[in-house]
RODO-2510 file (C-alpha; in nm, 4 decimals, decimal comma):
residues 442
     n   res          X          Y          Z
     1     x     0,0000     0,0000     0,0000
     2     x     0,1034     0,3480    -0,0704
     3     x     0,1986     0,5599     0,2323
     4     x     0,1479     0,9529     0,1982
     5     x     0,3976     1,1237     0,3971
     6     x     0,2942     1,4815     0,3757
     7     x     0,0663     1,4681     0,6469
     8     x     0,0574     1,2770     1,0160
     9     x     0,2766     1,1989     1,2677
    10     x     0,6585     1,2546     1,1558
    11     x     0,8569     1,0038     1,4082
    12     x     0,5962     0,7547     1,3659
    13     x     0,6608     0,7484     1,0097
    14     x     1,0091     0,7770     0,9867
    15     x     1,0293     0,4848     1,2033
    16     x     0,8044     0,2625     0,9931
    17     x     0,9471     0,3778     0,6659
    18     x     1,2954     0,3018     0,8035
    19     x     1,1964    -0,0334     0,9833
    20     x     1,1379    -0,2542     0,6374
    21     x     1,4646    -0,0770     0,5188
    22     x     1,6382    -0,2129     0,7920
    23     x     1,5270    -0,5483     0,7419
    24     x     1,5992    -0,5337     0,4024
    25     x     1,9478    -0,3752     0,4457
    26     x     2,0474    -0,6184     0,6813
    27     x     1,9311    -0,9073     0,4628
    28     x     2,1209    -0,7937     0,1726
    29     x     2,4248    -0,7753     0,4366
    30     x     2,3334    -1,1124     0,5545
    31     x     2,3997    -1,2636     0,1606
    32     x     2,7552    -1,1527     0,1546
    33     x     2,7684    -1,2761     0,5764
    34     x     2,6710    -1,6062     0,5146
    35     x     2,8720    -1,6332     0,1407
    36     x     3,1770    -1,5560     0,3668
    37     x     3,0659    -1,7708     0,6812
    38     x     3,0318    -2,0436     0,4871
    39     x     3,2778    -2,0259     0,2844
    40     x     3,5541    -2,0170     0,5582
    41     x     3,3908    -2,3538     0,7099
    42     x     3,4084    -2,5238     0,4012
    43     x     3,6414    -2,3826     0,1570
    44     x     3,9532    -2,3016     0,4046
    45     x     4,0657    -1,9588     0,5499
    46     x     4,2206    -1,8600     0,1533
    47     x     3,9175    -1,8869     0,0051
    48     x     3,7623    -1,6451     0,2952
    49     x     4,0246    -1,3788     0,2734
    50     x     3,9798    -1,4373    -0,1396
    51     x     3,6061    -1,3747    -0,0925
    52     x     3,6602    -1,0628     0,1148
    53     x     3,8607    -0,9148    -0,1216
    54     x     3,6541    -0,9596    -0,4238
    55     x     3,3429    -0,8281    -0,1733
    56     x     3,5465    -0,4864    -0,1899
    57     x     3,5305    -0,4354    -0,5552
    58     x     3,1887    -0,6239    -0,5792
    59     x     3,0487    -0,3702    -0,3977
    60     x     3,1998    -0,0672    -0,6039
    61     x     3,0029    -0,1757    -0,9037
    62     x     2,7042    -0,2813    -0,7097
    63     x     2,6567     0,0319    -0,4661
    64     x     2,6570     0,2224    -0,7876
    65     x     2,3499     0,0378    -0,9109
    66     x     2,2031     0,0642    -0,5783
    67     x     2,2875     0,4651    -0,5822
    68     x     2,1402     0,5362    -0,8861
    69     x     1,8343     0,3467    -0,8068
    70     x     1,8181     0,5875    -0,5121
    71     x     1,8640     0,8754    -0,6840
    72     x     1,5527     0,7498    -0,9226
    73     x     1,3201     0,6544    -0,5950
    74     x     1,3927     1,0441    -0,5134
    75     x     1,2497     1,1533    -0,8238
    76     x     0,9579     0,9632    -0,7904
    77     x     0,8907     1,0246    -0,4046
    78     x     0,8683     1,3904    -0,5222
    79     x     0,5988     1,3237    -0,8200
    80     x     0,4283     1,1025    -0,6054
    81     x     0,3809     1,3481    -0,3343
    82     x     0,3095     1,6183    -0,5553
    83     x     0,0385     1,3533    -0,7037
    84     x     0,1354     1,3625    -1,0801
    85     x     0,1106     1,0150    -1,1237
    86     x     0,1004     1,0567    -1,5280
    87     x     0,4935     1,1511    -1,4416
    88     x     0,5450     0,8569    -1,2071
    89     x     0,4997     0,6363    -1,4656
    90     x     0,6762     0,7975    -1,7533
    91     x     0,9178     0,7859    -1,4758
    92     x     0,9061     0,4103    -1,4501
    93     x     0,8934     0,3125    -1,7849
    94     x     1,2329     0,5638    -1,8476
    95     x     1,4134     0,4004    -1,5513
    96     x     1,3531     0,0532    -1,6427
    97     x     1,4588     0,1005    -2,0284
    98     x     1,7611     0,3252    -1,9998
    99     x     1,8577     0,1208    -1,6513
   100     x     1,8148    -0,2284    -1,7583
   101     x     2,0558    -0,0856    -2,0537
   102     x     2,2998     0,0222    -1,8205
   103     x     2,2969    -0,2744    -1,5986
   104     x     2,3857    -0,4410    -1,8938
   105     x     2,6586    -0,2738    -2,0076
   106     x     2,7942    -0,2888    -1,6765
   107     x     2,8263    -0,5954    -1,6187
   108     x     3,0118    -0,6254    -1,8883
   109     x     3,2624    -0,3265    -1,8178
   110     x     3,2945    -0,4548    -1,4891
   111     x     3,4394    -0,8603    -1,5855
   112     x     3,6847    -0,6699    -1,8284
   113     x     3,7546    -0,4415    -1,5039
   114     x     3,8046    -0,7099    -1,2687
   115     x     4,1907    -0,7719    -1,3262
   116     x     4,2772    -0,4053    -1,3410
   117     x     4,0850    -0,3773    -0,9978
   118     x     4,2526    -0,7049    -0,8267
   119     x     4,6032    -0,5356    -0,9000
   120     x     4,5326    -0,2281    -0,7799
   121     x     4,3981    -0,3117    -0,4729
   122     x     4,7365    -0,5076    -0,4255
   123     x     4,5893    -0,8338    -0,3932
   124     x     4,8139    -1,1325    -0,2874
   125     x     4,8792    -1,4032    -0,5737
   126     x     4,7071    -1,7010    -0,3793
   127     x     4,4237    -1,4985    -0,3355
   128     x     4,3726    -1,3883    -0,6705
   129     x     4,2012    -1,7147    -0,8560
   130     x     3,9387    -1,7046    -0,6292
   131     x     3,8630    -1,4003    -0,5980
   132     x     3,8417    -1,3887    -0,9650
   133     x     3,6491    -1,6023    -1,0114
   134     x     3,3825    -1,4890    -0,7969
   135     x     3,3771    -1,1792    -0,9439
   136     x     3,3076    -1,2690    -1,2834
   137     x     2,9948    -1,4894    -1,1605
   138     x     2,8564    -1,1570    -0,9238
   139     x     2,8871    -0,9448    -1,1969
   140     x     2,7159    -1,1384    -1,4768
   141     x     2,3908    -1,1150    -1,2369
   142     x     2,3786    -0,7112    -1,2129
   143     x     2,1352    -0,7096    -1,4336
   144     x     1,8989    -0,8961    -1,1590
   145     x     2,0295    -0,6656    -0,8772
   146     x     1,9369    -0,3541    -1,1183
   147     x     1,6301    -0,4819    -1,1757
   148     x     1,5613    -0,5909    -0,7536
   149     x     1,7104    -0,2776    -0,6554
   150     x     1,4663    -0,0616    -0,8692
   151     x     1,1500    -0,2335    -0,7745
   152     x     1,2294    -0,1852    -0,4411
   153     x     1,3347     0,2071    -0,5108
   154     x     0,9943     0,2538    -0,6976
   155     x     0,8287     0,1143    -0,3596
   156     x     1,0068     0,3186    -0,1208
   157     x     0,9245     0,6355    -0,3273
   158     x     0,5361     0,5824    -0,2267
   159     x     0,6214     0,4592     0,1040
   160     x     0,5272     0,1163     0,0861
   161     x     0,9019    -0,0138     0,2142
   162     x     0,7680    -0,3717     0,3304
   163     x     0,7119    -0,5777     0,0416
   164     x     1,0489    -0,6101    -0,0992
   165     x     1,1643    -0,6707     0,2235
   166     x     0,9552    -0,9523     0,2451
   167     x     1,0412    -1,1243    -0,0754
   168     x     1,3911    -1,0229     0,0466
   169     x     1,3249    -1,2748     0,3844
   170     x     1,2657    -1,5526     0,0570
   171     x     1,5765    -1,4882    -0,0983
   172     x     1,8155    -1,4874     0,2026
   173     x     1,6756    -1,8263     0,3160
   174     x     1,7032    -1,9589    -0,0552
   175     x     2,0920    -1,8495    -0,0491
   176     x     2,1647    -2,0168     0,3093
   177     x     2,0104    -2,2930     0,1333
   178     x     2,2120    -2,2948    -0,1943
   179     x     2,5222    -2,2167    -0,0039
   180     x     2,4670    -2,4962     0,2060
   181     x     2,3993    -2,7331    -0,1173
   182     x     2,6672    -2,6085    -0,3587
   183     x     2,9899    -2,5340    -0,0947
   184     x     2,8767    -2,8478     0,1323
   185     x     2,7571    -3,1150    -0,0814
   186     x     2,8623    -3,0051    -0,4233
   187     x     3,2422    -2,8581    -0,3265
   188     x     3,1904    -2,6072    -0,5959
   189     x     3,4013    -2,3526    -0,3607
   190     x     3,3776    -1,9914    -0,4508
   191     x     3,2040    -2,0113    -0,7751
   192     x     2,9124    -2,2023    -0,5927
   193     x     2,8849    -1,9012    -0,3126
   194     x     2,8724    -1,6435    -0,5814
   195     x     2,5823    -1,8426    -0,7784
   196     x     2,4040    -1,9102    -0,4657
   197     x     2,3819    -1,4844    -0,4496
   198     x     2,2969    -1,4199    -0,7993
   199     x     2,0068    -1,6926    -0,8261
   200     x     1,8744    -1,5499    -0,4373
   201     x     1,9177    -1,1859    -0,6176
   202     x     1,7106    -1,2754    -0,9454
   203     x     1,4457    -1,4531    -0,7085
   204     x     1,3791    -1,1640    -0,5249
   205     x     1,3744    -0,9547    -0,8435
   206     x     1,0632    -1,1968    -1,0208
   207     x     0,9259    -1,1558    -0,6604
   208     x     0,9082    -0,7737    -0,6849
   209     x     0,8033    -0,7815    -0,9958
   210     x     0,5007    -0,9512    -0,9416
   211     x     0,4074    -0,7874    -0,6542
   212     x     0,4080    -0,4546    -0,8412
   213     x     0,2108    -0,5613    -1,1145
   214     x    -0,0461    -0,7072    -0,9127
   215     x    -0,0992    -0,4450    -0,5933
   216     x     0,0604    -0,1324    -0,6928
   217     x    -0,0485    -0,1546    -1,0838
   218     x    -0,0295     0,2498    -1,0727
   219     x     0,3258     0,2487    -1,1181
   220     x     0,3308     0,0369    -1,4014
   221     x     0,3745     0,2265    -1,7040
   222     x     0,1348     0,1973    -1,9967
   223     x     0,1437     0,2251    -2,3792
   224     x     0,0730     0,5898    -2,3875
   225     x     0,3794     0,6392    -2,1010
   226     x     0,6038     0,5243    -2,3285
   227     x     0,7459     0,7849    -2,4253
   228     x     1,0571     1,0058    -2,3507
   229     x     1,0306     1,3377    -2,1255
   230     x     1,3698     1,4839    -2,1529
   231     x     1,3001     1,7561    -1,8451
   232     x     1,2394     1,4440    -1,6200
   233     x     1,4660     1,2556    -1,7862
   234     x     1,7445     1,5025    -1,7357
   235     x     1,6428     1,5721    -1,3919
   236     x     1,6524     1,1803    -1,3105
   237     x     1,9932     1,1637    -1,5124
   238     x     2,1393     1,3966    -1,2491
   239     x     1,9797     1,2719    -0,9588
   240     x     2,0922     0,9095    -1,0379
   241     x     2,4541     0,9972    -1,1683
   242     x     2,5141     1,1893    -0,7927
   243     x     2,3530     0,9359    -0,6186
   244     x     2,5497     0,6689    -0,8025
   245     x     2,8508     0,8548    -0,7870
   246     x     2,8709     0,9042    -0,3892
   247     x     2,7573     0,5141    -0,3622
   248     x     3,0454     0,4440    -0,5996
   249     x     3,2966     0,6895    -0,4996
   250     x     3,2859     0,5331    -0,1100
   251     x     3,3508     0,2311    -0,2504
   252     x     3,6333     0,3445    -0,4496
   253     x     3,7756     0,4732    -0,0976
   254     x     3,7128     0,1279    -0,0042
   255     x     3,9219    -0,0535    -0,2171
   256     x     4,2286     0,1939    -0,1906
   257     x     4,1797     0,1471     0,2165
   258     x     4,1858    -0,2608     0,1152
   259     x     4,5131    -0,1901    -0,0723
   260     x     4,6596    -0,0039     0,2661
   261     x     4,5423    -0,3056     0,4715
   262     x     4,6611    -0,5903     0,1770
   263     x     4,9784    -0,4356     0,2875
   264     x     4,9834    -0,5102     0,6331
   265     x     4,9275    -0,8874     0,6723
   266     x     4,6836    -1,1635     0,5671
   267     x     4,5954    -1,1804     0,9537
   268     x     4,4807    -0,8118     0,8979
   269     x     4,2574    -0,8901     0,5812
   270     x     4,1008    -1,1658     0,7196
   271     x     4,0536    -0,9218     1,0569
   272     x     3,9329    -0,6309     0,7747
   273     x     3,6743    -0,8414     0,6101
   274     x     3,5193    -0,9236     0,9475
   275     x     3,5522    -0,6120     1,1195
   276     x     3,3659    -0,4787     0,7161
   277     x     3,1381    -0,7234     0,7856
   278     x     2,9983    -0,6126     1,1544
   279     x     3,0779    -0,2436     1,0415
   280     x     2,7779    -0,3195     0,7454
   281     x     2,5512    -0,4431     0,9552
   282     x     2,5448    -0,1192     1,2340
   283     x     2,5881     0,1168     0,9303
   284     x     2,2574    -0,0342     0,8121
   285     x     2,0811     0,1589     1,0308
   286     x     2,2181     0,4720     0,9686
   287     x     2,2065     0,4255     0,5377
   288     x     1,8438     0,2963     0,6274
   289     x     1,7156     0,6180     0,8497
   290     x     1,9179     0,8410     0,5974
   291     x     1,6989     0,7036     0,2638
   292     x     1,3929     0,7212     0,4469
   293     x     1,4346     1,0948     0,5519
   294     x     1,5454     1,1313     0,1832
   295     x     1,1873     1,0054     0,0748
   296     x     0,9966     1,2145     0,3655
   297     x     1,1993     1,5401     0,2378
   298     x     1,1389     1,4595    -0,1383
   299     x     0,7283     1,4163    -0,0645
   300     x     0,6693     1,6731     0,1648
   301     x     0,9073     1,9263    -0,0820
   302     x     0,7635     1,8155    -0,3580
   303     x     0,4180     1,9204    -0,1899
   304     x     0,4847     2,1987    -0,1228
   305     x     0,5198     2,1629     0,2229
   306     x     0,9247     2,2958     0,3253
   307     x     0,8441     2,3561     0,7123
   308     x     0,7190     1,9971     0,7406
   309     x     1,0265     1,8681     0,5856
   310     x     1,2613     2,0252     0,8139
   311     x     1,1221     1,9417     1,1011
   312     x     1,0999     1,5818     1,0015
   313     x     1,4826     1,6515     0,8904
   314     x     1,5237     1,7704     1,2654
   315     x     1,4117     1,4329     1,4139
   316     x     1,5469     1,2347     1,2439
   317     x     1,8856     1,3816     1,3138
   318     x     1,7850     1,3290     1,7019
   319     x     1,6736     0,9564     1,6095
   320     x     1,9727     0,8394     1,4047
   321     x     2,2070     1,0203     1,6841
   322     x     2,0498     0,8114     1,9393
   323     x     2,0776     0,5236     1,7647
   324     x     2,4251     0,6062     1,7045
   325     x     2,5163     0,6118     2,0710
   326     x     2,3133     0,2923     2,1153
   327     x     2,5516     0,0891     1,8344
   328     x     2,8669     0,2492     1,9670
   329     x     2,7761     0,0366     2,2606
   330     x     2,6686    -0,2626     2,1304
   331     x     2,9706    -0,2753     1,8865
   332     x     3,2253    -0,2169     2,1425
   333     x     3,1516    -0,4193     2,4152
   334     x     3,1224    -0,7437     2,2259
   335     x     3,3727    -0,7099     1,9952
   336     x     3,5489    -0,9989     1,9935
   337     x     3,2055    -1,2341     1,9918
   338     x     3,1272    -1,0662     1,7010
   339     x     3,4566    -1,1003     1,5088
   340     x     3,4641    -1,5016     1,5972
   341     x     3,1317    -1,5241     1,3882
   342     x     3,3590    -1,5074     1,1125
   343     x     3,6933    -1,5575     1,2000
   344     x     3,7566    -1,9137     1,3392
   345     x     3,9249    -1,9027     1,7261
   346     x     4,2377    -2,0561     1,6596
   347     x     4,3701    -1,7320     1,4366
   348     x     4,4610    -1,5792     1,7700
   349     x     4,6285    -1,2799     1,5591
   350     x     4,3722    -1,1998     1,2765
   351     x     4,0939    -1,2079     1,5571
   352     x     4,2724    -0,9434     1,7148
   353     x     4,2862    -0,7085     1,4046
   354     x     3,9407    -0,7576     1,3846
   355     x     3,8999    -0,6419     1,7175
   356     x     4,0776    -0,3498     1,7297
   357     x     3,8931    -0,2563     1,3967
   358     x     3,5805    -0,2313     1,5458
   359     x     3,6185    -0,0822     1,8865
   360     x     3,7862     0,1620     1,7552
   361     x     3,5907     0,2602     1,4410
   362     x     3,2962     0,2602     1,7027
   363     x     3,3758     0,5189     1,8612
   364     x     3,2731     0,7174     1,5713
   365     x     2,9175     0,5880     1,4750
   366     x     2,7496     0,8738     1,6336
   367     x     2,9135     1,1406     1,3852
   368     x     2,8831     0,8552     1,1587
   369     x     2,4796     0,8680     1,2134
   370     x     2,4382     1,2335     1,2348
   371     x     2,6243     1,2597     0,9034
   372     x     2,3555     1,0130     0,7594
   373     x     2,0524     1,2317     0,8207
   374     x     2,2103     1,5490     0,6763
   375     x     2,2964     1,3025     0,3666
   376     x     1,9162     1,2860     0,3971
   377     x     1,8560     1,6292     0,3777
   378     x     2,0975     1,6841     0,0754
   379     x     1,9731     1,3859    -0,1393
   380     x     1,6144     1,4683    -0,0693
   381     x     1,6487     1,8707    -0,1278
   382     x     1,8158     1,8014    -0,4509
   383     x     2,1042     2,0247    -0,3097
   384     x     2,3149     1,8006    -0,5519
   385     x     2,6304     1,9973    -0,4861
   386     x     2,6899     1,9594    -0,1458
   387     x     2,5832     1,5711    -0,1659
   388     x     2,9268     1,5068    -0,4119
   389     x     3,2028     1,7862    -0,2374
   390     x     3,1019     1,6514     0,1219
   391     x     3,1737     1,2726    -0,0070
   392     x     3,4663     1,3162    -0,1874
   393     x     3,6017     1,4904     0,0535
   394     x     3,5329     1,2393     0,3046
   395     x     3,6882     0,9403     0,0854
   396     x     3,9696     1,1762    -0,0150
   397     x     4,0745     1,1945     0,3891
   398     x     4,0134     0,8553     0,4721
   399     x     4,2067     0,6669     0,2073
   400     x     4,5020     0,9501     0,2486
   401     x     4,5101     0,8832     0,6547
   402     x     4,4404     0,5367     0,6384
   403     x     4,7966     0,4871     0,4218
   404     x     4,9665     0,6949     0,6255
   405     x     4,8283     0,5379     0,9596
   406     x     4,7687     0,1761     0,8975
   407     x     5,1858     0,0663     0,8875
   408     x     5,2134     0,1985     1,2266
   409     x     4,8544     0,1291     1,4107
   410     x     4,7639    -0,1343     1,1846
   411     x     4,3660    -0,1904     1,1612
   412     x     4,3101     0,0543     1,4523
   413     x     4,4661     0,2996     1,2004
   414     x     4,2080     0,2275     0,9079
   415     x     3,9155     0,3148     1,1935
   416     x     4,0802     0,6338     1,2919
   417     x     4,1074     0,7704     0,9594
   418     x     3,7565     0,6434     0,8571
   419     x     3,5968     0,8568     1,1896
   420     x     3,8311     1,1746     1,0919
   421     x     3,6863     1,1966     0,7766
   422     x     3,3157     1,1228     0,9360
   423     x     3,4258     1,4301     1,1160
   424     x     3,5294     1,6662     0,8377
   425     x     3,1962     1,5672     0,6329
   426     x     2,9771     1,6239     0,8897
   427     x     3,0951     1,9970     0,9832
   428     x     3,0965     2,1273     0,6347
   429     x     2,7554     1,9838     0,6010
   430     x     2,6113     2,1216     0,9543
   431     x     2,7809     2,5027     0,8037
   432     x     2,6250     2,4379     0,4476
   433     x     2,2710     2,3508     0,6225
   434     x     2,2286     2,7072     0,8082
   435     x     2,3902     2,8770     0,4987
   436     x     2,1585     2,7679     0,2846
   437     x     1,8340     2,7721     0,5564
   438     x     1,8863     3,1559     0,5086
   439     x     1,8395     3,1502     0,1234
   440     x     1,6464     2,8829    -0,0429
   441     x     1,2668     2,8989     0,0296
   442     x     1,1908     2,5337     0,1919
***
């Protein structure tokens, strides 16, 4: 069902439009969690660290096709709330044509890419084959991840953020399963955990799919929407290509930051991969509270309605700092639990990086959360600018102090750098807010 945002209770919605997201964020977290969990128990500790490494420069290629399918659900939250449903679903028929050409072509780039990326990342020569290929099978599938990814944007634009989360619940159960069948019973190694993800993916897709067509048949497009609008086209161009582009560019940080910590040890990549993974799962809550700000800004702005926005903007600042403080907690405290889920007990050593990793990267989450929200306010205000200077910025400090930190603090270095450039974001974001309160209208 389609949720109007521009009137009711603010904090009650915000926290039921972020719930589902959570779920689903968490779930699509979980894939990668169990690919690796797995994968350690029955493929050896090679195959793990191989596994986390190609997870670095899967996710470059797949955040971007996650980011621009953002961008798009921001463009349609603000038709939607302005009720011009003729230009939702010129909207939807646009997105799915030009982005199912796109996921296309990207999957291609991205197999011809994966070499290039391997080496620059610095990755060790036994880990390479493996990592390889499981890349080339995670790639072939973007297609199905576009096409998941924008079902699921398309439902988050009207508020209705619980379906694809449910089919999502199908999907993660089907690739427990599958990993279970193909690593356990067939011995197909990496390949089989990176087919286990693409045929969970493509499930969840048809799913979607479905579920559109049958319940929310408004934002199907028909005959007479197809048809190009180059104002919304261009204005969903930019929005995607930002979106995409900060999703993409973080990632890019990412894999320099793997090439500081490929330098350190193979204790400290296996101890990087499971610190990434916890790290994922607690940053789920801030991406999650961040999009679904970005959808209460884009309906209530697109309304009309600019006081409403910001003070939904102002609790959900207070909500995702809270929640910030909460995590810090819940991070620190059990650390080393946590990093045994994936690292077995008897590597003493790359236990420990994983450790330090995450206590001391928590100490950050709650400039980590606060930065989220105003990321909410940008991508839903369509101040485009400050979205791309304040990210690039960010990735900019943290892959220059993480090589300069990591060969003397090790992991503990990585987190440091990653909260100083949490830092930095957030303050030229928090200045750019009350500059720009004073001139723009909303």
């Amino acid at each position: 069902m389609a949720n109007n945002l521009t009137k009711g209770n603010i904090v009650h919605q915000l926290i039921a439009l972020s719930a589902p997201l959570l779920i689903g964020s968490i779930l699509q977290q979980l894939y990668n969690a169990a690919d690796t969990i797995i994968v350690e128990r029955f493929a050896g500790s090679t195959a793990f660290s191989a596994v986390g490494v190609a997870g670095t420069v899967m996710n470059l290629f797949i955040f971007l096709v996650s980011g621009g399918c953002t961008g798009i659900s921001i463009v349609m939250a603000s038709l939607f709330g302005g009720d011009d449903l003729d230009a939702l679903r010129r909207e939807s028929f646009m997105a799915t044509v030009f982005g199912l050409c796109f996921a296309v072509l990207l999957g291609g780039v991205s197999i011809l890419l994966i070499n290039p990326f391997l080496h620059l990342i610095e990755t060790p020569d036994l880990l390479m084959p493996d990592a390889r290929t499981y890349l080339v099978i995670v790639f072939a599938g973007i297609p199905a991840t576009f096409l998941y990814n924008l079902c699921a944007a398309s439902l988050r634009a009207v508020g209705n953020t619980s379906r694809a989360t449910m089919f999502l619940v199908v999907a993660v159960v089907l690739n427990v399963l599958l990993d279970l069948l193909f690593l356990g019973v067939l011995k197909l190694g990496v390949a089989g955990a990176a087919l286990a993800t693409v045929i969970s993916q493509l499930t969840a897709a048809l799913l979607c799919v479905l579920y559109i067509a049958k319940r929310q048949s408004f934002l199907i497009f028909r005959r007479q929407d197809m048809k190009i609008d180059k104002n919304l086209l261009g204005r969903t161009a930019r929005f995607s290509a930002v979106s995409a582009m900060n999703s993409s560019s973080l990632y890019i940080g990412k894999l320099l930051v793997q090439g500081a910590v490929n330098h350190v040890s193979l204790d400290a990549i296996s101890g990087f991969t499971a610190g990434s993974r916890i790290e994922a799962l607690t940053n789920s809550f801030g991406v999650c509270g961040g999009e679904a700000l970005s959808v209460f800004i884009a309906q209530n702005l697109g309304a009309k309605q600019g006081e409403r926005a910001r003070r939904g903007f102002g609790r959900g600042m207070l909500l995702l700092m809270g929640t910030g403080v909460i995590l810090s907690l819940l991070m620190y405290i059990p650390a080393r639990p946590l990093v045994k889920i994936f690292i077995s007990s008897d590597t003493a050593q790359a236990v420990n990086e994983g450790v330090a990793y995450v206590r001391d990267i928590a100490i950050f989450y709650v400039v980590c959360f606060a930065d989220c929200a105003l990321l909410g306010w940008n991508r839903g205000s369509g101040e485009l600018d400050i979205f791309m200077i304040g990210t690039i910025g960010q990735v900019v400090l943290r892959v220059a102090f993480s090589w300069i930190l990591a060969p003397k603090l090790g992991l503990a270095g990585v987190a440091f750098a990653t909260g100083i450039g949490w830092i930095c974001l957030s303050v030229f974001k928090i200045i750019m807010y009350f500059v720009r309160k004073k001139t723009e209208p909303f």
